[in-house]
FIKOLZA-1660 file (N, C-alpha, C; in steps of 0.1 Angstrom, whole numbers, plus 5000, padded with zeros to 4 digits):
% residues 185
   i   px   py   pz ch aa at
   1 2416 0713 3548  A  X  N
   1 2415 0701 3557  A  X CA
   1 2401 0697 3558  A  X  C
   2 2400 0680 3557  A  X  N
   2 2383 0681 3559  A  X CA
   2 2381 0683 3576  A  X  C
   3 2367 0675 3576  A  X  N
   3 2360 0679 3589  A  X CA
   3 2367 0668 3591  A  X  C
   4 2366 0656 3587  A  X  N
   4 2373 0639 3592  A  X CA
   4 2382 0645 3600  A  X  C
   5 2398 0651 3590  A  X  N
   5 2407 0652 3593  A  X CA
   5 2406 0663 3608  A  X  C
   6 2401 0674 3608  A  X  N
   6 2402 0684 3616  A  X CA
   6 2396 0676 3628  A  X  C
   7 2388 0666 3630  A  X  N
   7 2385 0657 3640  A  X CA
   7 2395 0653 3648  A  X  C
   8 2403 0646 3640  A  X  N
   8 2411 0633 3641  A  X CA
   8 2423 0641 3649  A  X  C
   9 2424 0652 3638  A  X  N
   9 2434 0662 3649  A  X CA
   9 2434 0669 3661  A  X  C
  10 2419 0672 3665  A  X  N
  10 2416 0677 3680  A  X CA
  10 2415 0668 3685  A  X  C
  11 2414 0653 3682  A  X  N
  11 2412 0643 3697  A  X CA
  11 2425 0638 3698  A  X  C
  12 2433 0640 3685  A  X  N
  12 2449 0637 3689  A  X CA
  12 2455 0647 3697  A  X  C
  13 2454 0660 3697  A  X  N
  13 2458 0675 3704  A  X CA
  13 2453 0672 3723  A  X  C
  14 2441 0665 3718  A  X  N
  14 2435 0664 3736  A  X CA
  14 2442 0650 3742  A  X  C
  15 2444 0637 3732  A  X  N
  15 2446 0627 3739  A  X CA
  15 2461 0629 3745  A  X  C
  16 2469 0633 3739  A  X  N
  16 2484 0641 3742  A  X CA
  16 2484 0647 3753  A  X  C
  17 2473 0658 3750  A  X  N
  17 2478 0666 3768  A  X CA
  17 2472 0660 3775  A  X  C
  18 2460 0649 3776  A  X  N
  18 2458 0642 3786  A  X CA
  18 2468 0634 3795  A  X  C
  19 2475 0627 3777  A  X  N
  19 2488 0618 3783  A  X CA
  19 2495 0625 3790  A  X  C
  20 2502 0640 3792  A  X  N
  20 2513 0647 3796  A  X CA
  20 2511 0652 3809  A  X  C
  21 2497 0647 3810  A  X  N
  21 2492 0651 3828  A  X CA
  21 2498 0634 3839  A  X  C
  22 2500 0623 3830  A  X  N
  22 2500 0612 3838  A  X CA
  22 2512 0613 3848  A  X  C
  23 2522 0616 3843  A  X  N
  23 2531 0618 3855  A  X CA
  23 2539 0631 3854  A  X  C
  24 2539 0635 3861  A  X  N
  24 2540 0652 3861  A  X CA
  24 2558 0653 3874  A  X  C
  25 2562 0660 3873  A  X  N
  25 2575 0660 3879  A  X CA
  25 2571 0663 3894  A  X  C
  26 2562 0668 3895  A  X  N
  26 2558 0676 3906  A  X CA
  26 2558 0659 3915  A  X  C
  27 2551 0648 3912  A  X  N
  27 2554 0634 3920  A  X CA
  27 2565 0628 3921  A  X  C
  28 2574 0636 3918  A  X  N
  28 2591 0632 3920  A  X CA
  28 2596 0636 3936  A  X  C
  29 2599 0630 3940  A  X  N
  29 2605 0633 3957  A  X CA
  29 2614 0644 3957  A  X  C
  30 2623 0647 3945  A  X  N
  30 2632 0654 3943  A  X CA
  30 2645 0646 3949  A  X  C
  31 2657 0657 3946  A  X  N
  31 2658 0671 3944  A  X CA
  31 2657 0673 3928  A  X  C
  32 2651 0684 3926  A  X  N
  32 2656 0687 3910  A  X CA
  32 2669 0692 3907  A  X  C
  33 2676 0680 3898  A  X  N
  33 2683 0678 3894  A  X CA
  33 2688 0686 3882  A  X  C
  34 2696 0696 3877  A  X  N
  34 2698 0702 3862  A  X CA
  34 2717 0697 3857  A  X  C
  35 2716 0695 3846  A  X  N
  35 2729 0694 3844  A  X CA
  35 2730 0704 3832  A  X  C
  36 2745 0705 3836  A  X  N
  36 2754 0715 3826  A  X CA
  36 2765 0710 3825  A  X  C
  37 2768 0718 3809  A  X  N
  37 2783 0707 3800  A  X CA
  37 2789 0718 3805  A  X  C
  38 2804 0715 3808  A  X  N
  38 2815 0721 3800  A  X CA
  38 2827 0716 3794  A  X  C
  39 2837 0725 3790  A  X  N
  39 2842 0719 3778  A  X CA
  39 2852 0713 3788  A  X  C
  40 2859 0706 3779  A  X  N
  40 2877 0696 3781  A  X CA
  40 2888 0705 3790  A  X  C
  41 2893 0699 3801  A  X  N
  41 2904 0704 3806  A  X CA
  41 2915 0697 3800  A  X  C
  42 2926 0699 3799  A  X  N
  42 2941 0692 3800  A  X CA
  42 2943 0687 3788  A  X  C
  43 2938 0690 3779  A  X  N
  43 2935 0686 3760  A  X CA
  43 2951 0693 3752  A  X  C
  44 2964 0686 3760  A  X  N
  44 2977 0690 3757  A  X CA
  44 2981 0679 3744  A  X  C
  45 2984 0677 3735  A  X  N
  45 2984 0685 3727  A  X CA
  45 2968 0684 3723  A  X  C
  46 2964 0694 3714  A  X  N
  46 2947 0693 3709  A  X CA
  46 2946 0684 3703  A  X  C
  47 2936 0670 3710  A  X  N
  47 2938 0658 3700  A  X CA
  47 2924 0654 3697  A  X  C
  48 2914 0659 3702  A  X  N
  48 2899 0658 3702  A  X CA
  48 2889 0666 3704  A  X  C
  49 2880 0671 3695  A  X  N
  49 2873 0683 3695  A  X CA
  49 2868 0680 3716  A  X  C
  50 2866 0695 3714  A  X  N
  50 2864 0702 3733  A  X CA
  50 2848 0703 3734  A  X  C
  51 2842 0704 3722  A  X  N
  51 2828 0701 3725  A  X CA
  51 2824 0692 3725  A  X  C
  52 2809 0690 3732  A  X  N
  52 2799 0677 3731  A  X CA
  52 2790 0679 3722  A  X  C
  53 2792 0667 3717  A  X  N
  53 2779 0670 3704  A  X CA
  53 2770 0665 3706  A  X  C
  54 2760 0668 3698  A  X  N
  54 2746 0667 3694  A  X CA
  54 2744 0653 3699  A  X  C
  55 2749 0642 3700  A  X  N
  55 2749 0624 3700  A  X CA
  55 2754 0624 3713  A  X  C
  56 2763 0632 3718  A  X  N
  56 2768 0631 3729  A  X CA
  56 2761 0633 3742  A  X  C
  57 2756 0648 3738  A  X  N
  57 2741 0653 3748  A  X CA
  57 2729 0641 3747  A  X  C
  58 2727 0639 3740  A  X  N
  58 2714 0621 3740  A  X CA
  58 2720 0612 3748  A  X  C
  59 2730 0606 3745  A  X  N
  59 2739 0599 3754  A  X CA
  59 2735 0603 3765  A  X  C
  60 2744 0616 3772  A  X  N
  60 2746 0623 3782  A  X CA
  60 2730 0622 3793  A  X  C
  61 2719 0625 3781  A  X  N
  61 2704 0626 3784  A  X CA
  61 2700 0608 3791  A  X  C
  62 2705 0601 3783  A  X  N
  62 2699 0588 3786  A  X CA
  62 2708 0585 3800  A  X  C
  63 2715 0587 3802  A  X  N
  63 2725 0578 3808  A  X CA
  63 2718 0586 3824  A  X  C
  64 2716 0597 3822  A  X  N
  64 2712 0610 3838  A  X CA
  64 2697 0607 3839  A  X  C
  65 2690 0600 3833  A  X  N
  65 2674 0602 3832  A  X CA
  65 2671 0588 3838  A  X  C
  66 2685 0578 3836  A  X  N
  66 2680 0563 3843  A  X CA
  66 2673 0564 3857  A  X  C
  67 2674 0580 3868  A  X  N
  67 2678 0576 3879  A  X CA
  67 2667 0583 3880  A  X  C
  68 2658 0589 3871  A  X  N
  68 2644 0593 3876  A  X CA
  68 2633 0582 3884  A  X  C
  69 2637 0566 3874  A  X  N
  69 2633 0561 3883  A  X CA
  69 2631 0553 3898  A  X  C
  70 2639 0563 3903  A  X  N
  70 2643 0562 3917  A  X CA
  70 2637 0575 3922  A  X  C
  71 2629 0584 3915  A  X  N
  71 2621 0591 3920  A  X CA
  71 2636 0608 3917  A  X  C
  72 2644 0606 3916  A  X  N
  72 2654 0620 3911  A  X CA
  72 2649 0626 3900  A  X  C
  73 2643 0639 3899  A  X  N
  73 2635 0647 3890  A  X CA
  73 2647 0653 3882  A  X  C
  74 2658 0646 3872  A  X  N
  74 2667 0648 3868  A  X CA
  74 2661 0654 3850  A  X  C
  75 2663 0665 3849  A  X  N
  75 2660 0673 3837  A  X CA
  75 2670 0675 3826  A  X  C
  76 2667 0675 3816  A  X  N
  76 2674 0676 3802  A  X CA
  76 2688 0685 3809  A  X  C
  77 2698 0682 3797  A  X  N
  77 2712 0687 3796  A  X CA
  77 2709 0703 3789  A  X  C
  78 2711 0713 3799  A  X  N
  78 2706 0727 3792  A  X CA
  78 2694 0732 3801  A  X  C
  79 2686 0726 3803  A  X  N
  79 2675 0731 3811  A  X CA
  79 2676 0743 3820  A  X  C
  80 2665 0754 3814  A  X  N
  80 2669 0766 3825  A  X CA
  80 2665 0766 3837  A  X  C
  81 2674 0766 3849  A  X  N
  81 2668 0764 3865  A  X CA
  81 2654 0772 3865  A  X  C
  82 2649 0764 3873  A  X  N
  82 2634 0771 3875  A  X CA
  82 2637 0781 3888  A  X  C
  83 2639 0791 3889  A  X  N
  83 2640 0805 3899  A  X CA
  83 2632 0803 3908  A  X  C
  84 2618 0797 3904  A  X  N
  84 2604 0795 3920  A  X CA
  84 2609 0786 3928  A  X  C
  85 2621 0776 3923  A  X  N
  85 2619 0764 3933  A  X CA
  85 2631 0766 3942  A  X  C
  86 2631 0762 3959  A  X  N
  86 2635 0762 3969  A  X CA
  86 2652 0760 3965  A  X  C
  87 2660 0768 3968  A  X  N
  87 2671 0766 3960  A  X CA
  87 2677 0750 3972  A  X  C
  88 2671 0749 3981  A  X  N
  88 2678 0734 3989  A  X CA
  88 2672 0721 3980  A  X  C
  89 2663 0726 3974  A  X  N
  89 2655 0714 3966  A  X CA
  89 2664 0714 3951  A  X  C
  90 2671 0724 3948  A  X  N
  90 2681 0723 3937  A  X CA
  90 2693 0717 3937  A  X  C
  91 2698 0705 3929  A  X  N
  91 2712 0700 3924  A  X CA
  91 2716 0707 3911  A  X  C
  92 2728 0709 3910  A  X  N
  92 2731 0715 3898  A  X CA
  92 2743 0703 3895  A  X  C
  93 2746 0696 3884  A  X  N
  93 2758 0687 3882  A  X CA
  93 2767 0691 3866  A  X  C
  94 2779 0698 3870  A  X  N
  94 2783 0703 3858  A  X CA
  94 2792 0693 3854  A  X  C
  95 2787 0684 3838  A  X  N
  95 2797 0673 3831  A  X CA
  95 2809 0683 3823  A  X  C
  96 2821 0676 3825  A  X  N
  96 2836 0680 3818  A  X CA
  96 2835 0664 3810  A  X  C
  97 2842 0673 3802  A  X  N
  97 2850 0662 3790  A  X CA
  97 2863 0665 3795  A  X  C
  98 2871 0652 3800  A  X  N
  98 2882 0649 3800  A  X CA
  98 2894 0643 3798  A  X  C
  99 2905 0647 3793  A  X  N
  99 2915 0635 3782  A  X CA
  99 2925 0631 3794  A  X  C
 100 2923 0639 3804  A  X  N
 100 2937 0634 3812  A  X CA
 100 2934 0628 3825  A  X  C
 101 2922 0615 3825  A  X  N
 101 2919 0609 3835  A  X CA
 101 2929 0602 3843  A  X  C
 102 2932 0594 3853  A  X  N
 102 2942 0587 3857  A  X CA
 102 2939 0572 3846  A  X  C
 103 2949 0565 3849  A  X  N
 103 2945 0550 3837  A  X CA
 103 2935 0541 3846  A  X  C
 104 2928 0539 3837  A  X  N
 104 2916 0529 3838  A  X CA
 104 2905 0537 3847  A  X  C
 105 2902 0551 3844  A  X  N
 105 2889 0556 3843  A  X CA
 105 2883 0559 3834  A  X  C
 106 2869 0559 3838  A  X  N
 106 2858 0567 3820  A  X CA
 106 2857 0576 3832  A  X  C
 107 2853 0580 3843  A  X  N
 107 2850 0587 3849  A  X CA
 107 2853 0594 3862  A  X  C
 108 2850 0607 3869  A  X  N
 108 2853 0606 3877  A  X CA
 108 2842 0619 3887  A  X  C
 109 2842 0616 3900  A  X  N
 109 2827 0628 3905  A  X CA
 109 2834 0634 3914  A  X  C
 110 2831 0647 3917  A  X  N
 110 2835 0655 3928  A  X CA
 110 2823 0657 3936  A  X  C
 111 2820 0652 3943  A  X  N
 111 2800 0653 3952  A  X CA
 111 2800 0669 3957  A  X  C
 112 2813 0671 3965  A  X  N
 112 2813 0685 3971  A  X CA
 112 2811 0696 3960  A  X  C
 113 2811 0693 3951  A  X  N
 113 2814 0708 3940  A  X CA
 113 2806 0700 3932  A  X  C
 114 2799 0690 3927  A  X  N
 114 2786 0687 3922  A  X CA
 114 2796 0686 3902  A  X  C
 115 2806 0681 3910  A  X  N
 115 2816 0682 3893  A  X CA
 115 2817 0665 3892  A  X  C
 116 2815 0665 3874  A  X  N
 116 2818 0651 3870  A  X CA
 116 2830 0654 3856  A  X  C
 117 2840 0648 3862  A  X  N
 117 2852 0646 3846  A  X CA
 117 2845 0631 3842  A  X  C
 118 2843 0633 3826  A  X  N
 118 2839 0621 3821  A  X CA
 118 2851 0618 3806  A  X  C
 119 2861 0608 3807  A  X  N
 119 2873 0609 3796  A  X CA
 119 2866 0611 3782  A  X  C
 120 2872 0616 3777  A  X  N
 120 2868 0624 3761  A  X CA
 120 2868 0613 3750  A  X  C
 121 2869 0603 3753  A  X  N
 121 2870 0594 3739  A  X CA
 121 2856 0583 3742  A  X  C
 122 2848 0587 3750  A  X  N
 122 2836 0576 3756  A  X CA
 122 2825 0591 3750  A  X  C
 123 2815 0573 3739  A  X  N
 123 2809 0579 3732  A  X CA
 123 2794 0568 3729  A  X  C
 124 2785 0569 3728  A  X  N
 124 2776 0557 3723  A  X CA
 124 2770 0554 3736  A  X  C
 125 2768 0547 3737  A  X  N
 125 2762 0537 3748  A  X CA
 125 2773 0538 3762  A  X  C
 126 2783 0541 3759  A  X  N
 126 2796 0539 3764  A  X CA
 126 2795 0552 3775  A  X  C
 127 2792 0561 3765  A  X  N
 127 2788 0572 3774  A  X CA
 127 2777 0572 3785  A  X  C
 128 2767 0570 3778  A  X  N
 128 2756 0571 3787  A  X CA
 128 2761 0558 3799  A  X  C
 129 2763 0550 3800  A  X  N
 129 2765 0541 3809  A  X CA
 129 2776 0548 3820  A  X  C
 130 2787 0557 3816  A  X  N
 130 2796 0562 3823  A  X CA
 130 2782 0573 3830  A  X  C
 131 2779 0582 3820  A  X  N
 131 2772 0592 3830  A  X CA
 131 2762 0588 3838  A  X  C
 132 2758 0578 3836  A  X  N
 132 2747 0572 3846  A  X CA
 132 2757 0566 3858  A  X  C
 133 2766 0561 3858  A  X  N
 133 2774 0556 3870  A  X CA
 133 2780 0570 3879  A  X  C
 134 2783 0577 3869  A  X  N
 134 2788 0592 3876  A  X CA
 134 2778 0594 3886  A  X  C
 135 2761 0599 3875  A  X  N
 135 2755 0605 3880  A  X CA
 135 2747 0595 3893  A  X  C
 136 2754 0583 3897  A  X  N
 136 2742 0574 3906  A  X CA
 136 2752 0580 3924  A  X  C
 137 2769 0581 3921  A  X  N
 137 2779 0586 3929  A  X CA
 137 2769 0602 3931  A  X  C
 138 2767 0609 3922  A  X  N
 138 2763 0624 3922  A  X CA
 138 2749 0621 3937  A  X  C
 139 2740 0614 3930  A  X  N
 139 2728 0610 3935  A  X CA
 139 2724 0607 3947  A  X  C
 140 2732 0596 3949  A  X  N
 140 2731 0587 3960  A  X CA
 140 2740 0590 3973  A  X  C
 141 2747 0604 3965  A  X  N
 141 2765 0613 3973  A  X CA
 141 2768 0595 3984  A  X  C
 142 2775 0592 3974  A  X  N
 142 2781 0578 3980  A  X CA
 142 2797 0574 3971  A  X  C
 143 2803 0575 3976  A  X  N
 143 2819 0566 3967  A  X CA
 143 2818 0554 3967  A  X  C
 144 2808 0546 3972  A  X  N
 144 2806 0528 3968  A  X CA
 144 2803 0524 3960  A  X  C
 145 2806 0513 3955  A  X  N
 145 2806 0507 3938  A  X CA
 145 2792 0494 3946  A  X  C
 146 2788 0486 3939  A  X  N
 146 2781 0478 3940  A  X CA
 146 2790 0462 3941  A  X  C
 147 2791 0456 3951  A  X  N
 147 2800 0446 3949  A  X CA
 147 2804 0437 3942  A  X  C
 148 2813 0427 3940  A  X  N
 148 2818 0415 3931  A  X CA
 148 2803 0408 3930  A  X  C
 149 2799 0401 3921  A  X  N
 149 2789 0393 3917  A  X CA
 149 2778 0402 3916  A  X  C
 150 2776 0411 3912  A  X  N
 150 2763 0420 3911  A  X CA
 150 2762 0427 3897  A  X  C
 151 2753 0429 3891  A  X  N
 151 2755 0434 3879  A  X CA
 151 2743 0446 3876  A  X  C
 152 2747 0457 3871  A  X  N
 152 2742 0474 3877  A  X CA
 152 2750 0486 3871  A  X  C
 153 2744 0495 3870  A  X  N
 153 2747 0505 3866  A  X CA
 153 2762 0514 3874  A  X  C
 154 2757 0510 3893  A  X  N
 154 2772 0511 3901  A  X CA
 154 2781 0501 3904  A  X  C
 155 2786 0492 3890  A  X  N
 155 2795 0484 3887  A  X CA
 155 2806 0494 3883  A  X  C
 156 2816 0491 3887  A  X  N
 156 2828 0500 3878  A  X CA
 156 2830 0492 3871  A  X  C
 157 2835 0502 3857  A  X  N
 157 2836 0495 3846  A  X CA
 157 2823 0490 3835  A  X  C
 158 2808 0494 3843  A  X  N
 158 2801 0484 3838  A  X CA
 158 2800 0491 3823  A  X  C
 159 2787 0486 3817  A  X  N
 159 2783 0489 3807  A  X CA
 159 2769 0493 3802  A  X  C
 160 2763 0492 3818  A  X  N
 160 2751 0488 3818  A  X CA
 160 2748 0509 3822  A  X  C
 161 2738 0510 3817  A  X  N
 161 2729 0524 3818  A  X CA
 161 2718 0528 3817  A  X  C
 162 2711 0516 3824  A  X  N
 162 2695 0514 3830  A  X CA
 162 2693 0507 3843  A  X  C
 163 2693 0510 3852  A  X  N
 163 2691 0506 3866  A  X CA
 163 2683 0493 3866  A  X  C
 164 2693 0483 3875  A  X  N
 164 2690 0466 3877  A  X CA
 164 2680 0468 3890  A  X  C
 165 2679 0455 3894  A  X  N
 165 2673 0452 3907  A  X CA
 165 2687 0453 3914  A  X  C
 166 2697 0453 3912  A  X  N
 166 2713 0449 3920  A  X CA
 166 2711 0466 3923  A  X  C
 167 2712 0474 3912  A  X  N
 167 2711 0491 3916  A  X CA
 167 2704 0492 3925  A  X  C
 168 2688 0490 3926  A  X  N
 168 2679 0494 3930  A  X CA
 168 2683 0492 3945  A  X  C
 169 2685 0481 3949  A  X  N
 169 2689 0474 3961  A  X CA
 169 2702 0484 3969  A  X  C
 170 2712 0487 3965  A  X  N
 170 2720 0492 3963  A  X CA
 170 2717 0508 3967  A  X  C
 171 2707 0514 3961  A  X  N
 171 2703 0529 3962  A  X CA
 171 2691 0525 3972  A  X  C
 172 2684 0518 3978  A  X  N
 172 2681 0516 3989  A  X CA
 172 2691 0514 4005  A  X  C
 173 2699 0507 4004  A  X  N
 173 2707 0509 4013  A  X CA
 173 2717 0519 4013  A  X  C
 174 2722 0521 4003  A  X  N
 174 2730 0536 4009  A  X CA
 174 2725 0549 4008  A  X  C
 175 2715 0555 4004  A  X  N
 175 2706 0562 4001  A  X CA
 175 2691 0564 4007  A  X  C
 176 2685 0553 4010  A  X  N
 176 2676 0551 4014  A  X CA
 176 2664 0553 4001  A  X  C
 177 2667 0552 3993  A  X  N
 177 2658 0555 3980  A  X CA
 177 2654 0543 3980  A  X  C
 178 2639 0539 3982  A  X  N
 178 2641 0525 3982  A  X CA
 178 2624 0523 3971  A  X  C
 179 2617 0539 3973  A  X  N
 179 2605 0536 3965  A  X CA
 179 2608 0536 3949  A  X  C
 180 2602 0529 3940  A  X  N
 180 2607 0533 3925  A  X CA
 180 2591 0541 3922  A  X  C
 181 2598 0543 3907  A  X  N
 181 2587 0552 3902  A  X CA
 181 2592 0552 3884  A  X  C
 182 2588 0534 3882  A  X  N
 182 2586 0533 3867  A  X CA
 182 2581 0539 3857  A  X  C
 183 2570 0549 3859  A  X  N
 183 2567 0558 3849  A  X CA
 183 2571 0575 3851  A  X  C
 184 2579 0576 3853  A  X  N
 184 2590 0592 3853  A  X CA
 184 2593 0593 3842  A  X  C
 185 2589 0591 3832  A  X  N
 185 2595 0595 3820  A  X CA
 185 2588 0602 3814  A  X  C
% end
């Protein structure tokens, strides 16, 4: 390697961890947020693999990470709980894959037990937009959808899986989350 190169590499090595100091979780309001998969209930006859795959956890990743910017320190699918932190300051949200939803769900949240059934054939974009509406019900522990003429991530049905001004508005009054925090990523 020359000297050029061996340069170019230590100020790329330093400009990195400089960047990875800019927002740090620790300016998240909390709670820290972890999710965990499990597999398919009610999969009579076996008609769709019971795991999540590799595309599915990204999905799953994008759709839960929307609501960081609301200041929810919401961490990768898998992430091992950190043991130091205040276990009241911990959410834990376990996603199911589910085939035997009632008709016309993709989804569904249990707040008390911190459980989300998400129907087994939602996949792409499709997904993540379901698990971000699950996870805003998880979040905001609210059963209200965002009303007729509004367009948002707590739209039922929506499609959408990046938090609007309609959201935002929305997770200020039932939640009181009202500060954002655009750079949490």
């Amino acid at each position: 390697m020359s000297k050029k190169t061996l340069i170019l590499f230590v100020l790329l090595i330093l400009a990195l961890s400089l960047l990875s100091g800019c927002v740090t979780t620790d300016a998240l309001p909390g709670p820290t947020v972890y999710l965990q998969l499990g597999e398919a209930f009610n999969l009579k006859p076996l008609a769709m693999a019971t795991t999540w795959t590799t595309a599915d956890i990204r999905m799953i990743n994008a759709g839960a990470q929307t609501w960081r910017k609301l200041g929810f320190n919401v961490r990768w699918v898998g992430e091992a709980i950190d043991g130091s932190l205040d276990p009241a300051d911990v959410m834990v949200v376990t996603i199911f894959r589910d085939a035997a939803l009632p008709p016309g769900f993709a989804g569904l949240t249990d707040q008390k037990t911190r459980t989300t059934f998400i129907l087994g054939s939602r996949k792409d974009f499709d997904l993540a937009a379901v698990v971000a509406h699950e996870m805003g019900h998880q979040l905001l522990m609210t059963s209200e959808h965002l009303p007729d003429g509004t367009r948002g991530v707590m739209r039922p049905g929506t499609s959408y899986w990046n938090l609007t001004p309609d959201d935002m508005a929305f997770a200020c009054r039932v939640a009181n989350r009202c500060e954002e925090y655009p750079d949490a990523f």
